[in-house]
TORPASE-11109 format. One record per atom (N, C-alpha, C, O, CB): x, z negated, y; atom name. Coordinates in nm, 3 decimals. Each point is the difference from the previous one (the first is absolute). Last residue first. Glycine has a CB too. Example, Ala and Ser with C-alpha at 12.3 -4.5 7.8 and 13.67 -1.06 7.14 Angstrom:
ATOM       xx       zz       yy  atome
ATOM    1.285   -0.708   -0.225      N
ATOM    0.082   -0.006    0.119     CA
ATOM   -0.077   -0.073    0.109      C
ATOM    0.051   -0.017    0.111      O
ATOM    0.067    0.232   -0.174     CB
ATOM   -0.089   -0.208   -0.509      N
ATOM   -0.089    0.000    0.119     CA
ATOM    0.090    0.000    0.120      C
ATOM    0.104   -0.066   -0.002      O
ATOM   -0.293   -0.059   -0.115     CB
This chain:
ATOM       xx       zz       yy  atome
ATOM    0.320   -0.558   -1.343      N
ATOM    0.036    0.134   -0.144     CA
ATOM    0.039   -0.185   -0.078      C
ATOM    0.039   -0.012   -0.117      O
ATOM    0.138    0.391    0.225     CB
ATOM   -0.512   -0.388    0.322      N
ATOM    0.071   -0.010   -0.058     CA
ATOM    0.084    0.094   -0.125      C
ATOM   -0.060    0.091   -0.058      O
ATOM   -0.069   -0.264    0.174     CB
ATOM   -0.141    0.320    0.327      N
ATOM   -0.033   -0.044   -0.099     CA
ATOM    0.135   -0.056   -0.045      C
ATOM    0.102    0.051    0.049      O
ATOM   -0.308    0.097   -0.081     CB
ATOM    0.035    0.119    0.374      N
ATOM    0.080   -0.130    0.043     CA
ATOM   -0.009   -0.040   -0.114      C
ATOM   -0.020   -0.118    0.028      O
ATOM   -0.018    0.055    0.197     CB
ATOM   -0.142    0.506   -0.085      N
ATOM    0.120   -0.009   -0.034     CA
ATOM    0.060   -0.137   -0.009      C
ATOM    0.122   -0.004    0.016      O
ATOM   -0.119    0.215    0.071     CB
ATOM   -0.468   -0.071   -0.006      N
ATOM    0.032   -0.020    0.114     CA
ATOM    0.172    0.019   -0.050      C
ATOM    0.063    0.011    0.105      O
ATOM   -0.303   -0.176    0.014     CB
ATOM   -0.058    0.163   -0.452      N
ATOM   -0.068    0.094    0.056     CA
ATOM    0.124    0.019    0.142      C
ATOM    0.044    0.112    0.026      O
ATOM   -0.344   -0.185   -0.138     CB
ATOM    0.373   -0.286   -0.208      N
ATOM    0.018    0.168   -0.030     CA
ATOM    0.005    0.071    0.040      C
ATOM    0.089    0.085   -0.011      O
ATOM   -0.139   -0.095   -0.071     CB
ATOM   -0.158   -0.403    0.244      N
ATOM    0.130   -0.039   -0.044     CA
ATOM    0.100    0.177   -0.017      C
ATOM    0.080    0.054    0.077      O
ATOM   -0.209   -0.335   -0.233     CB
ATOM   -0.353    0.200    0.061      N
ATOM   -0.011    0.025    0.151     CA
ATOM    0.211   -0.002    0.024      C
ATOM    0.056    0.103    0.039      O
ATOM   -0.393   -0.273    0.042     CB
ATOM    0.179    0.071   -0.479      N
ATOM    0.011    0.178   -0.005     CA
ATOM   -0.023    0.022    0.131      C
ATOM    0.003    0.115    0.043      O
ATOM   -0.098   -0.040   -0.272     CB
ATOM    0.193   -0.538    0.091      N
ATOM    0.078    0.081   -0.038     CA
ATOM   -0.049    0.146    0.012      C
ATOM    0.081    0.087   -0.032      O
ATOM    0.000   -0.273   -0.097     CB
ATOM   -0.351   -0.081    0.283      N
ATOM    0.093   -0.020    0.070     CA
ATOM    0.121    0.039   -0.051      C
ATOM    0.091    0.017    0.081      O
ATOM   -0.214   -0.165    0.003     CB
ATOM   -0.316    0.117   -0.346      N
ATOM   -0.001    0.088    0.082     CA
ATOM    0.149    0.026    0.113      C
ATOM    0.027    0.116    0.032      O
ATOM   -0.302   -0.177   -0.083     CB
ATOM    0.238   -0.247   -0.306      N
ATOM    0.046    0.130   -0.014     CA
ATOM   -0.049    0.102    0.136      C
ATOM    0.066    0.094    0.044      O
ATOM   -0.075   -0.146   -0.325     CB
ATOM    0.021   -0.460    0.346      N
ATOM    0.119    0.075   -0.031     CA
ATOM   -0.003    0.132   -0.071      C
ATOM    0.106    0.063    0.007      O
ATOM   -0.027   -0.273   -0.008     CB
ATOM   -0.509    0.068    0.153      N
ATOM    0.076   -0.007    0.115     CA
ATOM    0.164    0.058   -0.062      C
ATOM    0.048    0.109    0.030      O
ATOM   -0.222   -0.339    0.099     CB
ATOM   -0.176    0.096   -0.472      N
ATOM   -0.003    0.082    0.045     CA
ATOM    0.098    0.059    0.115      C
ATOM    0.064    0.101   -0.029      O
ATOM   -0.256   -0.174   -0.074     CB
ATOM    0.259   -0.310   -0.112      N
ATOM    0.057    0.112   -0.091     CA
ATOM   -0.052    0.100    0.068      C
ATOM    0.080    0.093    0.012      O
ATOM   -0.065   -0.189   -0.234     CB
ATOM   -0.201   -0.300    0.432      N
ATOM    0.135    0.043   -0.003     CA
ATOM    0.110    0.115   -0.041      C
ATOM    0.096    0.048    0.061      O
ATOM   -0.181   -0.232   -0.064     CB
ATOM   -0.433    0.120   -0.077      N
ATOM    0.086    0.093    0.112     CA
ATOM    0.099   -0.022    0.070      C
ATOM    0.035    0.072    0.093      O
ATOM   -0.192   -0.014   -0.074     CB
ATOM    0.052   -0.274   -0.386      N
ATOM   -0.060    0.133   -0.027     CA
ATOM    0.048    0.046    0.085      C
ATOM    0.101    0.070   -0.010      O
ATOM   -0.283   -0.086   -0.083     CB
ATOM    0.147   -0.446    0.141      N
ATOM    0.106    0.040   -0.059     CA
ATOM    0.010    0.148   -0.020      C
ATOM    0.118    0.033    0.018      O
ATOM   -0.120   -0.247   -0.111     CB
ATOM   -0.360    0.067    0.322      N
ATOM    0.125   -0.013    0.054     CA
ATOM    0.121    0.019   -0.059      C
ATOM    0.096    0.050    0.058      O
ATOM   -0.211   -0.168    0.041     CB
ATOM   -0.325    0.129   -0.311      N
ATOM    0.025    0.116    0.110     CA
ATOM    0.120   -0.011    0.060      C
ATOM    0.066    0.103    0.013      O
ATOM   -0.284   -0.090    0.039     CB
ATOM    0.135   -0.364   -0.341      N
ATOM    0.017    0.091   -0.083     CA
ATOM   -0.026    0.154    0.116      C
ATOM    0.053    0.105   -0.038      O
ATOM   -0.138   -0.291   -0.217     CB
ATOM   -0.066   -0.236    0.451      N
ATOM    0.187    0.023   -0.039     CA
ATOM    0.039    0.097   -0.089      C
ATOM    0.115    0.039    0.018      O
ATOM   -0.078   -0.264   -0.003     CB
ATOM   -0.491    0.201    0.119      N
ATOM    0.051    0.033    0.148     CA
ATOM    0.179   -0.031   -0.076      C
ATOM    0.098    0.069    0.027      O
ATOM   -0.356   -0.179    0.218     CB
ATOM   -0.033    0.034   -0.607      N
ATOM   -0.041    0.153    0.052     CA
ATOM    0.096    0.001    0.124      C
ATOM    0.085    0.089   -0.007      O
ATOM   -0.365   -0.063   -0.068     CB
ATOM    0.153   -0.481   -0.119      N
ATOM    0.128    0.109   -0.026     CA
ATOM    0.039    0.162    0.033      C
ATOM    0.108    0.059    0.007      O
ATOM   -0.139   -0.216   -0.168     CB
ATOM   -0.312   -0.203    0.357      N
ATOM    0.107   -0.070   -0.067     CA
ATOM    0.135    0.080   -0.066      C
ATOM    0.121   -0.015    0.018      O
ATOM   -0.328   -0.137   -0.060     CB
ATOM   -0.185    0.332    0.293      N
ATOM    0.025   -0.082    0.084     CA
ATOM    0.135   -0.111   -0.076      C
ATOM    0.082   -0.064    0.066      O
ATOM   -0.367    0.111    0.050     CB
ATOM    0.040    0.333   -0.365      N
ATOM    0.109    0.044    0.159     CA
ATOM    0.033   -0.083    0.044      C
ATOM    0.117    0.016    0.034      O
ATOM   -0.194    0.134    0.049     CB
ATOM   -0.195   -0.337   -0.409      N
ATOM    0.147    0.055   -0.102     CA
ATOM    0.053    0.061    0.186      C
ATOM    0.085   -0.057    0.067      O
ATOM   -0.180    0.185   -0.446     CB
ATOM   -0.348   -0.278    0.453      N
ATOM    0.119   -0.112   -0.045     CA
ATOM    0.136    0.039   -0.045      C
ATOM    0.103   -0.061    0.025      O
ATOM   -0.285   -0.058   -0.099     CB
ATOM   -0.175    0.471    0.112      N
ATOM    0.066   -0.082    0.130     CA
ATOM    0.096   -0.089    0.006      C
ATOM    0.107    0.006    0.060      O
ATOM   -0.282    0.015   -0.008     CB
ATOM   -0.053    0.156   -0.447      N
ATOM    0.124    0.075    0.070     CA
ATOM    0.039   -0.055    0.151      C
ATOM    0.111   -0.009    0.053      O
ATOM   -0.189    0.231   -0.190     CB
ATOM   -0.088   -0.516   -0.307      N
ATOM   -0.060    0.055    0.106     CA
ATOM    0.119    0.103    0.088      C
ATOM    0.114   -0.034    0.027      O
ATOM   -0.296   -0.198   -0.028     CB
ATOM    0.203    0.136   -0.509      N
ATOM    0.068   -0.051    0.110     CA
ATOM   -0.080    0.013    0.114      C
ATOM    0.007    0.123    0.000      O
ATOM    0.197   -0.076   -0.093     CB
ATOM   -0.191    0.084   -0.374      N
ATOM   -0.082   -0.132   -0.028     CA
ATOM   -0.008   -0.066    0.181      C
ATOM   -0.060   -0.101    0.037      O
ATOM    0.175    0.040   -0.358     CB
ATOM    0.074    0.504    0.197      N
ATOM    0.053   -0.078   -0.048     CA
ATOM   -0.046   -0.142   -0.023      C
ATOM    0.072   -0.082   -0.059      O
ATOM    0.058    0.237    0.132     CB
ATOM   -0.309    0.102    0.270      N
ATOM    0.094    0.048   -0.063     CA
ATOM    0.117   -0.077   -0.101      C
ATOM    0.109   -0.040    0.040      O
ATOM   -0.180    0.175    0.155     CB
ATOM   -0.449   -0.086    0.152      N
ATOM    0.122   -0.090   -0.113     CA
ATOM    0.010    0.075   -0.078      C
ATOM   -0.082    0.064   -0.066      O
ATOM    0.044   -0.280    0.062     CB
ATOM   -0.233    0.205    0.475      N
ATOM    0.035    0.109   -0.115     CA
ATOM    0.138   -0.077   -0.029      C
ATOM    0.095   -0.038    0.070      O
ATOM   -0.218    0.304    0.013     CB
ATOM   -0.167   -0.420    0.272      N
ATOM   -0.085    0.068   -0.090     CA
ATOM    0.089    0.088   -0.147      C
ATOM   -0.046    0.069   -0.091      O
ATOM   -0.127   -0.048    0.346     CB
ATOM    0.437   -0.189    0.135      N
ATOM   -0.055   -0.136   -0.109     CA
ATOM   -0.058    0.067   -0.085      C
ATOM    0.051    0.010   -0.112      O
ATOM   -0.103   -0.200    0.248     CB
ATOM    0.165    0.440    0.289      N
ATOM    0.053    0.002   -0.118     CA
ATOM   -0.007   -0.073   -0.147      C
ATOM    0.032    0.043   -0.111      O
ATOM    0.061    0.020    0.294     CB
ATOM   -0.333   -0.153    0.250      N
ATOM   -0.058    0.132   -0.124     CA
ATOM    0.081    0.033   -0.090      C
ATOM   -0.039    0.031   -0.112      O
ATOM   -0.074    0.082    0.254     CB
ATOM    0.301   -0.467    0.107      N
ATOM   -0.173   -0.050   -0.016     CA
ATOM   -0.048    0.160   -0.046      C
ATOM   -0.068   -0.008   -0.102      O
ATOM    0.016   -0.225    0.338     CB
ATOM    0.462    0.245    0.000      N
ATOM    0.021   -0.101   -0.179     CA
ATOM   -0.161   -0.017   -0.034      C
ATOM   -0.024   -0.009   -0.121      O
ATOM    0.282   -0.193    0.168     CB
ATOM   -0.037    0.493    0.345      N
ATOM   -0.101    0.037   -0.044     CA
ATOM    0.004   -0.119   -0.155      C
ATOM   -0.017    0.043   -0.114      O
ATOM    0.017    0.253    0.259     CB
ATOM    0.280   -0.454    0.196      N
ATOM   -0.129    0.098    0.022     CA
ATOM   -0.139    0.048   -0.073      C
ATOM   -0.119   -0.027    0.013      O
ATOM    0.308    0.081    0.069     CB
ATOM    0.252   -0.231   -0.202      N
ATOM   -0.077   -0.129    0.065     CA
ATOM   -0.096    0.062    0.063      C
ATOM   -0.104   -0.065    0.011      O
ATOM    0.280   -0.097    0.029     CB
ATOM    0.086    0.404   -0.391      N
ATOM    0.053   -0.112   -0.004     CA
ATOM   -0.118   -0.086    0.046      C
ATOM   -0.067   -0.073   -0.074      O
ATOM    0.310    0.153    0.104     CB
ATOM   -0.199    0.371    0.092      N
ATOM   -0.029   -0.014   -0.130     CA
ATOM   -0.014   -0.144    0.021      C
ATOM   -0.086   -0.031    0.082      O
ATOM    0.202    0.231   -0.212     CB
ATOM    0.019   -0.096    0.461      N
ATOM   -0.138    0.091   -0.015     CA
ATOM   -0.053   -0.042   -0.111      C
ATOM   -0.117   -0.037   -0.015      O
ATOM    0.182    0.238    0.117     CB
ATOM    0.392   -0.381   -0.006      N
ATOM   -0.060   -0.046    0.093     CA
ATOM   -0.140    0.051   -0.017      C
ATOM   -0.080   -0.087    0.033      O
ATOM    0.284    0.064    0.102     CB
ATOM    0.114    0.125   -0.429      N
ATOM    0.008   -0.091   -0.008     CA
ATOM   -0.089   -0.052    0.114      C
ATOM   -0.047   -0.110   -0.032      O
ATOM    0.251    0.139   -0.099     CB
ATOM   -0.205    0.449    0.015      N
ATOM    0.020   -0.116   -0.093     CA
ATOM   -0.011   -0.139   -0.011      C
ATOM   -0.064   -0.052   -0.092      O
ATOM    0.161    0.191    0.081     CB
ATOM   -0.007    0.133    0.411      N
ATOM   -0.153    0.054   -0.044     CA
ATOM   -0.013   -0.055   -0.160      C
ATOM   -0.117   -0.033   -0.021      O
ATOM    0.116    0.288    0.189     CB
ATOM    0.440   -0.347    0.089      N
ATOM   -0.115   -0.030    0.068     CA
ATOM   -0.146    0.033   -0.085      C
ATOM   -0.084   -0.089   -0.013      O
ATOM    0.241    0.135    0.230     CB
ATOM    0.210    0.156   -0.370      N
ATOM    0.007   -0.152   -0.070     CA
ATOM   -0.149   -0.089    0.105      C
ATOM   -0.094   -0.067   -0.042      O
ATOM    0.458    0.061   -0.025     CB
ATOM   -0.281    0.496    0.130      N
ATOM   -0.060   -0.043   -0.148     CA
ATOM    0.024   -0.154   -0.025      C
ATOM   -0.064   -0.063   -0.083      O
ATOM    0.120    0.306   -0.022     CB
ATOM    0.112   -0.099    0.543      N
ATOM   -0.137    0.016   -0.057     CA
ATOM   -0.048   -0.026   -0.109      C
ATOM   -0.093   -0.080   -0.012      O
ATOM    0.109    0.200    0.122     CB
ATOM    0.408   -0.154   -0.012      N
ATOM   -0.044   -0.116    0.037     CA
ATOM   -0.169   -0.010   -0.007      C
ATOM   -0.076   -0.094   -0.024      O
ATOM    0.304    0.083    0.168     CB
ATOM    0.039    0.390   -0.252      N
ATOM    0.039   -0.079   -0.138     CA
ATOM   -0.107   -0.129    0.068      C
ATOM   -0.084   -0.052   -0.074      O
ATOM    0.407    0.136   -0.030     CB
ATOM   -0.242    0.266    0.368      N
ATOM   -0.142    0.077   -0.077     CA
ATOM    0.028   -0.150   -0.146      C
ATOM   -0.073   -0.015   -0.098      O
ATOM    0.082    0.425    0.167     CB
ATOM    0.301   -0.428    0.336      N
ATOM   -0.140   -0.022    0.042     CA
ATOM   -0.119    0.028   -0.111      C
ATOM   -0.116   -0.040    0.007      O
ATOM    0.212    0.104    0.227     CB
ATOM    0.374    0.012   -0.334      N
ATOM   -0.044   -0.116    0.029     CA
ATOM   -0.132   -0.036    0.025      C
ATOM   -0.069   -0.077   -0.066      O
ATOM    0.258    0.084    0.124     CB
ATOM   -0.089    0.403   -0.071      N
ATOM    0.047   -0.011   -0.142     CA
ATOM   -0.052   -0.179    0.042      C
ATOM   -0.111   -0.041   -0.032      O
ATOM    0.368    0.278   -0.063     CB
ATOM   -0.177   -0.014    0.444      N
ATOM   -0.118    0.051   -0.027     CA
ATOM   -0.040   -0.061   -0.140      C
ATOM   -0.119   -0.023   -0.022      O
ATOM    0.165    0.236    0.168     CB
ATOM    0.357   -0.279    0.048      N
ATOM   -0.086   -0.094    0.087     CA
ATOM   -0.182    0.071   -0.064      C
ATOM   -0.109   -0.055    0.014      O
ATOM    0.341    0.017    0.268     CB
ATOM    0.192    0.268   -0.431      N
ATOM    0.002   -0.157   -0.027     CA
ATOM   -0.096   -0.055    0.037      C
ATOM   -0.049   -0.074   -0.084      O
ATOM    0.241    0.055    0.098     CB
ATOM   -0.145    0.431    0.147      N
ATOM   -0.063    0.031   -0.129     CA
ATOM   -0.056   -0.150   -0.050      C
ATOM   -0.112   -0.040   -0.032      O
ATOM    0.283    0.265   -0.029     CB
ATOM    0.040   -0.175    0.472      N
ATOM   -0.137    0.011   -0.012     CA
ATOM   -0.050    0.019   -0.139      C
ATOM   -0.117   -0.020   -0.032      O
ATOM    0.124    0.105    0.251     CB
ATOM    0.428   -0.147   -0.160      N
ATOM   -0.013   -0.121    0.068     CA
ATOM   -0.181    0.013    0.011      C
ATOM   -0.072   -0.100   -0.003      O
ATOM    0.358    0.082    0.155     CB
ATOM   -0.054    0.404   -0.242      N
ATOM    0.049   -0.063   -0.089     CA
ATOM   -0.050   -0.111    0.001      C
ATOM   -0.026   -0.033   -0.116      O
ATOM    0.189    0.143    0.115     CB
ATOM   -0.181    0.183    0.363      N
ATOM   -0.066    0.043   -0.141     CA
ATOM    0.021   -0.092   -0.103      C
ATOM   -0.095    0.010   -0.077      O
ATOM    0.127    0.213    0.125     CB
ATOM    0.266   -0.270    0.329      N
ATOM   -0.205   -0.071    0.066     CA
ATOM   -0.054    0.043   -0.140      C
ATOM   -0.055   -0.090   -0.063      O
ATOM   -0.020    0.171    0.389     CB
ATOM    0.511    0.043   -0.404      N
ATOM    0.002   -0.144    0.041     CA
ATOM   -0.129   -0.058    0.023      C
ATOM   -0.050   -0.105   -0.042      O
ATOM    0.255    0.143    0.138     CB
ATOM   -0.110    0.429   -0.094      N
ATOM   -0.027   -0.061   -0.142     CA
ATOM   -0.025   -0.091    0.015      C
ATOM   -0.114   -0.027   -0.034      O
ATOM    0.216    0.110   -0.075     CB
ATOM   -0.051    0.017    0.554      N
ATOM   -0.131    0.082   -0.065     CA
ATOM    0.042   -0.074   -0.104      C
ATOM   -0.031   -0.119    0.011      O
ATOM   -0.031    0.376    0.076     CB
ATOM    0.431   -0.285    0.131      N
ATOM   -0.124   -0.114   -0.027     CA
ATOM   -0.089    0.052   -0.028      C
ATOM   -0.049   -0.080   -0.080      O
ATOM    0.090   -0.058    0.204     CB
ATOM    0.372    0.332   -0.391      N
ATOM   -0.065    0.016    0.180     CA
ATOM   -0.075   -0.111   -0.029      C
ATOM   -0.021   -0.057   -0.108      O
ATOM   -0.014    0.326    0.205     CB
ATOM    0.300   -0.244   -0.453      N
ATOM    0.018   -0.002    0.102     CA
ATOM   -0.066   -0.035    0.084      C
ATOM    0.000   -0.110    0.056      O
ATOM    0.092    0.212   -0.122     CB
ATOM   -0.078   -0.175   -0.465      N
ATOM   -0.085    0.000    0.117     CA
ATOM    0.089    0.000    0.123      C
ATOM    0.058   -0.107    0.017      O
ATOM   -0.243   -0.015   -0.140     CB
């Protein structure tokens, strides 16, 4: 990466990548979770009410997920831009 153009390109991909990861954990853990938990209830999974399961394990099992998610995508954003590790 030379010019600042790559530099701003690069730094927007990241920030986009970020912003779309904080969403899904937001809309999981906060929509899912404490919002909408009272219709989600209506439906058991596993003996489980689904609300209860987002609100207890669902919002960390997203987080870990899109840990792994975030590092592959960032290896092919990583690629894309030439900064990657060998």
């Amino acid at each position: 990466m030379n010019s600042q153009n790559d530099r701003n390109a690069y730094w927007k991909a990241n920030l986009n990548l970020v912003a779309f990861c904080l969403f899904i954990w937001f809309l999981v853990s906060y929509v899912f979770g404490i919002l909408l938990v009272e219709p989600l209830n209506t439906i058991r999974i596993g003996g489980y009410k689904l609300g209860f399961w987002f609100a207890q394990q669902g919002s960390i099992y997203t987080f870990v997920a899109l840990i792994f998610f975030y590092a592959a995508r960032m290896n092919v954003i990583d690629k894309k831009f030439n900064v990657h590790e060998d």
